[in-house]
C-alpha positions as CSV (number, residue, x, y, z in Angstrom):
1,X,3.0,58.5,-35.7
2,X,4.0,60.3,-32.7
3,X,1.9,63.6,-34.3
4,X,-0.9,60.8,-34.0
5,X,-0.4,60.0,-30.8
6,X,0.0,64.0,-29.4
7,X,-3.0,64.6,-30.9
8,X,-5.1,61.4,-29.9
9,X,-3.6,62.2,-26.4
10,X,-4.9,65.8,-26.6
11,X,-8.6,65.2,-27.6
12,X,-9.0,62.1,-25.3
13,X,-7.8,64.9,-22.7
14,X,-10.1,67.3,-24.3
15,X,-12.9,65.5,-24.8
16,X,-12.8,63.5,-20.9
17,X,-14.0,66.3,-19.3
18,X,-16.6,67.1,-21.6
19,X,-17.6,63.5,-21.0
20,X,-17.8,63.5,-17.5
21,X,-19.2,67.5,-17.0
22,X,-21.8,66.6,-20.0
23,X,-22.6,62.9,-20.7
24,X,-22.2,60.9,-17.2
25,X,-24.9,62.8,-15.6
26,X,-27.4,61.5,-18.0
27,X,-25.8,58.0,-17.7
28,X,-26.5,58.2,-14.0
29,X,-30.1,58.9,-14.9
30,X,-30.1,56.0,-16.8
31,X,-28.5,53.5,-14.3
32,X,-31.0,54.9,-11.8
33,X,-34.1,54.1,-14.2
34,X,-32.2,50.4,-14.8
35,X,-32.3,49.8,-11.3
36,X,-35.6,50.7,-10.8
37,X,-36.5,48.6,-13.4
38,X,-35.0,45.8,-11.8
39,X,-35.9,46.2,-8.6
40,X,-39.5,46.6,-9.5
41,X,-39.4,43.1,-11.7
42,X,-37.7,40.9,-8.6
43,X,-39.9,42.8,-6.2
44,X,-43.5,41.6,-8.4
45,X,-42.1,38.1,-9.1
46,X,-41.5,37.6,-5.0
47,X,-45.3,39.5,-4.8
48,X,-46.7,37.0,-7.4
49,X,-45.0,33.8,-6.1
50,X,-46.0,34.5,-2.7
51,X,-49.2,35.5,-3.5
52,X,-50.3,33.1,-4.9
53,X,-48.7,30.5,-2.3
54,X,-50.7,32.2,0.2
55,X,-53.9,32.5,-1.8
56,X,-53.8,28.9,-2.2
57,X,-53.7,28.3,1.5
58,X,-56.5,30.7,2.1
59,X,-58.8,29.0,-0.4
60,X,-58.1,25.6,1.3
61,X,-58.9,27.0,4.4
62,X,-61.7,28.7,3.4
63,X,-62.9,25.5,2.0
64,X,-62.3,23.6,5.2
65,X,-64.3,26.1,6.7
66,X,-67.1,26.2,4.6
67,X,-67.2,22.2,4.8
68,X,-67.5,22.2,8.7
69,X,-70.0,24.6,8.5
70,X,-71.7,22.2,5.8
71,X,-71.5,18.9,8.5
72,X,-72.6,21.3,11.2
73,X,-75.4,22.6,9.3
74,X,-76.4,18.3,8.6
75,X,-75.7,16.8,12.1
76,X,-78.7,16.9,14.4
77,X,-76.2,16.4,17.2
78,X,-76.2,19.8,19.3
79,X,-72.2,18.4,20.8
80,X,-71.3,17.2,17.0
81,X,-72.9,20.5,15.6
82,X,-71.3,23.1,18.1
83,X,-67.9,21.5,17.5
84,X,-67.8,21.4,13.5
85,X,-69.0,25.1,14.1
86,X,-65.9,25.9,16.0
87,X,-63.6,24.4,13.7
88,X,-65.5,26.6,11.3
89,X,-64.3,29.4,12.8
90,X,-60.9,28.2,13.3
91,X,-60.8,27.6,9.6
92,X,-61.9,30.9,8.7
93,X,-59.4,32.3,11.3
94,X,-56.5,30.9,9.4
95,X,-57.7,32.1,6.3
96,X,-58.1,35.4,7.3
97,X,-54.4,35.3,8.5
98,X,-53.0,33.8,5.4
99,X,-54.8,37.1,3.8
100,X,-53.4,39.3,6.3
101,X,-50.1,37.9,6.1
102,X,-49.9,38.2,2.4
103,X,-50.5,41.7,2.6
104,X,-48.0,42.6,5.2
105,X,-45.6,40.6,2.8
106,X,-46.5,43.0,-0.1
107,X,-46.3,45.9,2.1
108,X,-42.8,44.8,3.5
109,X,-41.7,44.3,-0.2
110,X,-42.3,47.4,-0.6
111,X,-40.6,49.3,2.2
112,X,-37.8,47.4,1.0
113,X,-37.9,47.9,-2.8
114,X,-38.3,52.1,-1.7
115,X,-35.5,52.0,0.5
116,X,-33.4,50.4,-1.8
117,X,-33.9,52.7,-4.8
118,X,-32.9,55.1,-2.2
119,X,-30.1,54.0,-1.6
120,X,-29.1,52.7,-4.8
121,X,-29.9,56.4,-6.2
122,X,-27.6,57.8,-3.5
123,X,-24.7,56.0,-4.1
124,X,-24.9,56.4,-8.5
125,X,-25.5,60.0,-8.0
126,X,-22.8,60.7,-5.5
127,X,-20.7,57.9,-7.4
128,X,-17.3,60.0,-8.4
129,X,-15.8,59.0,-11.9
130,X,-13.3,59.9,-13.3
131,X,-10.0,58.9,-15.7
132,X,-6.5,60.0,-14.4
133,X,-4.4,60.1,-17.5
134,X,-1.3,61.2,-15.0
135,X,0.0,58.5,-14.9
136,X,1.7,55.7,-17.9
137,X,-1.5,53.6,-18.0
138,X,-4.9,55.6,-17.5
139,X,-6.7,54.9,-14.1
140,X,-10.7,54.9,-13.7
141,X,-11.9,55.7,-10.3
142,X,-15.3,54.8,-9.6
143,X,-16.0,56.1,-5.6
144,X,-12.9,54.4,-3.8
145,X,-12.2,52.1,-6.8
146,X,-9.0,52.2,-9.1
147,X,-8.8,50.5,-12.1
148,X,-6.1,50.5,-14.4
149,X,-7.5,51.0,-18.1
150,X,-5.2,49.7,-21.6
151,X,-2.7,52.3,-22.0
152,X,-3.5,54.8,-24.8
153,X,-1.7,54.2,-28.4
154,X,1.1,55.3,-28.7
């Protein structure tokens, strides 16, 4: 067994740097493209449910609007008339802001979601890992993290 062991030692010491040099730059890639992916989903479910929240609020004060302007157009009171046309306008007002605001929203969302892939991409790709087999149970080191792996056979 102990030949075993000396030679399972050897290629996991061997093949570790291969690993890391080789195949963890193509991980990161992947990570990257995993957050994205995330980030792009939660960002478009926040779009949608706001969305249409707001949309819903715009169409019932559109509504509102167009039903003042309906009584406005029906009253022969000049006084009833002009004021049924102003809340008109107020109507349409604040269904012009619910639009406005909804955009700002989705432009906000994605400030956010740009910054954060930024980031995110910044810290995988600058992410140090590595395995230190100094030691009697192998370390991992992600960045300032240490974590103590099983110990190899043997």
């Amino acid at each position: 067994m102990g030949w075993f062991n000396a030679i399972f030692k050897f290629i996991v010491k061997k093949f570790w740097p291969w690993f890391k040099d080789f195949v963890w730059p193509y991980l990161k890639d992947h990570v990257n493209e995993l957050i994205s992916f995330i980030l792009d989903r939660f960002k478009n479910q926040i779009k949608d449910i706001f969305s249409d929240r707001t949309e819903r609020r715009r169409k019932e004060a559109q509504e509102k609007a167009d039903a003042a302007e309906k009584r406005a157009k029906g009253t022969s009171d000049d006084g009833e008339s002009e004021r049924l046309r102003a809340t008109a306008q107020v109507w349409r007002e604040v269904a012009e802001q619910f639009r406005r605001d909804n955009e700002e929203m989705k432009a906000k969302l994605d400030e956010m979601e740009a910054e954060t892939k930024a980031t995110s991409e910044g810290i995988v790709q600058d992410m140090e890992f590595d395995v230190d087999f100094s030691e009697t149970t192998p370390v991992l080191k992600l960045g300032e993290n240490r974590h103590e792996l099983p110990a190899l056979p043997g």
